[in-house]
N, C-alpha and C positions, 0 to 999 in steps of 0.2 A: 287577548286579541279581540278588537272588535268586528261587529261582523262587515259595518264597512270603514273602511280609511277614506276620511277625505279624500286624498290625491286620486281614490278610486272614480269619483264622483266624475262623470261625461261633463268636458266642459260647457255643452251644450246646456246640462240643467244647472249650473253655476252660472252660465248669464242669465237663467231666469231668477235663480233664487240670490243671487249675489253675493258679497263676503258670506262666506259661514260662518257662527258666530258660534254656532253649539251643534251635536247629533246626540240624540238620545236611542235606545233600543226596546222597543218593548218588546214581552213574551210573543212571542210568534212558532209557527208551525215550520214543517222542514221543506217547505217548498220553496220558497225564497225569502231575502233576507230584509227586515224592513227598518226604515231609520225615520226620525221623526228630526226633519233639519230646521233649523231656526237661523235664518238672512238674515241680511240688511233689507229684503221685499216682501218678509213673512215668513209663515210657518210652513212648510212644506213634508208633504211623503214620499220617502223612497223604498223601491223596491226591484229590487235586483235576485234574479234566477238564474239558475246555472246548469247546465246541460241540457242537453235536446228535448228530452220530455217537459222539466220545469220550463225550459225556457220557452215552451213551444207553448207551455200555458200562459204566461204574463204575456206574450206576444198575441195572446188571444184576449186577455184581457182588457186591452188595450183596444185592441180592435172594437170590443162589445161596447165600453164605456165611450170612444167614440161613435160608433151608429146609434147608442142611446144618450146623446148628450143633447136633443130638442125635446124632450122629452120632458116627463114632469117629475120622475121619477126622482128621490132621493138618495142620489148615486153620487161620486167623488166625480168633482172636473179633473180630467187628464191634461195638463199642458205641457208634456212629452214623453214622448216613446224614443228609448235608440237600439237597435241589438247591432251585438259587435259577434260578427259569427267567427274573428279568429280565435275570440276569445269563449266562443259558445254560450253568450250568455246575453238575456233582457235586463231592459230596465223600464221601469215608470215613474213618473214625477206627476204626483197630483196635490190636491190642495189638503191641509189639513182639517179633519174634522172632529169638533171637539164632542168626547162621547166615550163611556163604556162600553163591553158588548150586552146584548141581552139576556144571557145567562148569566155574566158577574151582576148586574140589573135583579136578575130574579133572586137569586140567592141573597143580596145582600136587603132587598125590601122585605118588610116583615108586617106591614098594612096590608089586608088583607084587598082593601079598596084599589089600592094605587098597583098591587100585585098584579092582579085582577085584569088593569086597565092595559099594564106592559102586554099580555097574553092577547088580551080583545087588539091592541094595534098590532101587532106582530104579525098576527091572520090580518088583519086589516090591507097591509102593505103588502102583503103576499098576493090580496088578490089584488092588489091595485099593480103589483109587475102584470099577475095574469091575464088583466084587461085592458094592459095596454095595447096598443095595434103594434104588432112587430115593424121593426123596420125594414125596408126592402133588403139591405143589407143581408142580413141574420133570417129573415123568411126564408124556406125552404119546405113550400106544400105540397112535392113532390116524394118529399123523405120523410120515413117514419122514424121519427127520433131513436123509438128502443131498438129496431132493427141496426139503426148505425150505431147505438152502444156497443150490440152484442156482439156487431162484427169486432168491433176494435177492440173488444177485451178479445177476443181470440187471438188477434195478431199478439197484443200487448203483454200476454201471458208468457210468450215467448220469447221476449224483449224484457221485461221488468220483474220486478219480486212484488207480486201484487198480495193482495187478502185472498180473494177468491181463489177459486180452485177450478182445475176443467170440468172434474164431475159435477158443480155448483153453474158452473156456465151452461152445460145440458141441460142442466134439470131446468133453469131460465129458459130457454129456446123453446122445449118441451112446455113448458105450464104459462106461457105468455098470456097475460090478461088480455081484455078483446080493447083495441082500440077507443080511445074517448079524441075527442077537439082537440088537436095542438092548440100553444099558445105560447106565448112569448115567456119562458122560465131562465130562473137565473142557475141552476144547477147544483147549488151547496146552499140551499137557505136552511141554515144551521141557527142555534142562539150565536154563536158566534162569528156571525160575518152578519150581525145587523147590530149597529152603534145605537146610544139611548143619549142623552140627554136633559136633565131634569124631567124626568116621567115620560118626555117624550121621544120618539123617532128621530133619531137626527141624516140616518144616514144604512144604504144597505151595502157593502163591500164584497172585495174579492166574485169578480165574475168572470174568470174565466171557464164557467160551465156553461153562462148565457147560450141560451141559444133557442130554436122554434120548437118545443118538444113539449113532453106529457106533464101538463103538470099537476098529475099524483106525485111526481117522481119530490119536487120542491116542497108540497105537504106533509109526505113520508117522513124526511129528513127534518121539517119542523116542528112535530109530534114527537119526534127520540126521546124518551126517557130518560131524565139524569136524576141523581139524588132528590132537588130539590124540587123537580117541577115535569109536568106530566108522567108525573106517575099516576095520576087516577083521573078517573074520567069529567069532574069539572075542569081540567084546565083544557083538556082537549075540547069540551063544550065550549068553552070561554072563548078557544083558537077558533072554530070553527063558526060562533058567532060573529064573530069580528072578520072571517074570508067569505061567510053569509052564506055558505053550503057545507054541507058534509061529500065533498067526490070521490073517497076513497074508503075500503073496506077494513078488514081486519086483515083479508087473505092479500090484499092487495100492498096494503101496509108492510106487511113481511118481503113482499117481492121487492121491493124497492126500497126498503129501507137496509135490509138485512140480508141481499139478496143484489140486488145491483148496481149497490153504493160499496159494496166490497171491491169492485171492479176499478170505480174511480177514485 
């Protein structure tokens, strides 16, 4: 069964995208379900969520990718959002972008030059989200981003089958790093939620984390060690040449990588 049926499709995004001609599915995560449709008016992405939490995130997604769509950043144009609350579920239609992620990108490059140059952009874009000026929208310099994290895993905890744990949420509350500059972060900059393109950046996905907050929290999660890449400390050099600072520690690393991305 696929994971979507045409007839699913809001006819809304069928008069943008027109006859459907093909849906393909790539591997994807379990938070919603994404199809790559091919019209008679182009290539297009879908992505549909289902229940309250997922779909309360694509509905945020959406939201972010429009208030950052004057912007210069290399983000997906959105040209519709619909949620159908009887059916509890979002959707998006945006354009397609042609691109691996950056982790299939590292693993599968074996020049140590061109390796090298993925690692230097990838900090590169991270700090070009972090410099950008937030949008009024998504601003909020009255809220401490980790203080609204830690509330919401408390509620959340009691709601969902998270990672984390309550003793793991204490010890966060108790050992909170001291405040640095908010800044405009996308919330999951993972290798996998930034597209490549022959050597280069094409494109950074999935934000519905976006929002005005720390961003160690966005460098944590970029640093993660996998088999092939940051495990030692040139590549995290190479990252951090290319974001043009070092802003985070070793202790701070843990917190937020290991520590407060358990929660989301």
């Amino acid at each position: 069964m696929v994971p979507i049926a045409e007839q699913e499709v809001p006819i809304k995004f069928v008069s943008i995208i027109g006859k459907i001609e093909k849906m393909t599915f790539p591997e994807q995560g379990c938070t919603s379900h994404v199809g790559i449709v091919k019209g008679e008016n182009g290539v297009f992405v879908l992505k549909r969520s289902k229940g309250e939490r997922y779909s309360g995130w694509l509905e945020r997604e959406a939201f972010i990718l429009k208030s950052l769509s004057e912007t210069s950043l290399p983000i997906p144009v959105i040209h519709a959002f619909e949620k159908n609350s009887e059916l509890n579920e979002s959707w998006i239609l945006m354009n397609f972008i042609q691109g691996e992620t950056m982790g299939e990108a590292l693993q599968k490059e074996k020049d140590s030059e061109k390796r090298r140059s993925l690692i230097y952009q990838f900090g590169e874009v991270l700090r070009e989200i972090h410099s950008t000026t937030c949008p009024e929208e998504i601003y909020q310099p009255d809220t401490i981003w980790l203080d609204k994290i830690l509330d919401k895993a408390e509620i959340e905890l009691q709601l969902y089958d998270l990672d984390g744990t309550p003793e793991l949420l204490e010890q966060l509350k108790r050992e909170k790093p001291k405040n640095i500059m908010q800044t405009l972060i996308h919330g999951d900059f993972t290798v996998d939620n930034v597209l490549v393109h022959d050597g280069k950046i094409a494109a950074v996905i999935d934000w519905s984390g976006g929002a005005y907050g720390d961003p160690r929290f966005d460098v944590a999660l970029a640093i993660q060690p996998e088999d092939d890449f940051f495990v030692n400390e040139e590549d995290k050099k190479t990252f951090f040449e290319g974001y043009g600072e070092r802003i985070i520690n070793e202790d701070e690393y843990e917190y937020f990588a290991n520590g407060v991305y358990e929660f989301l």
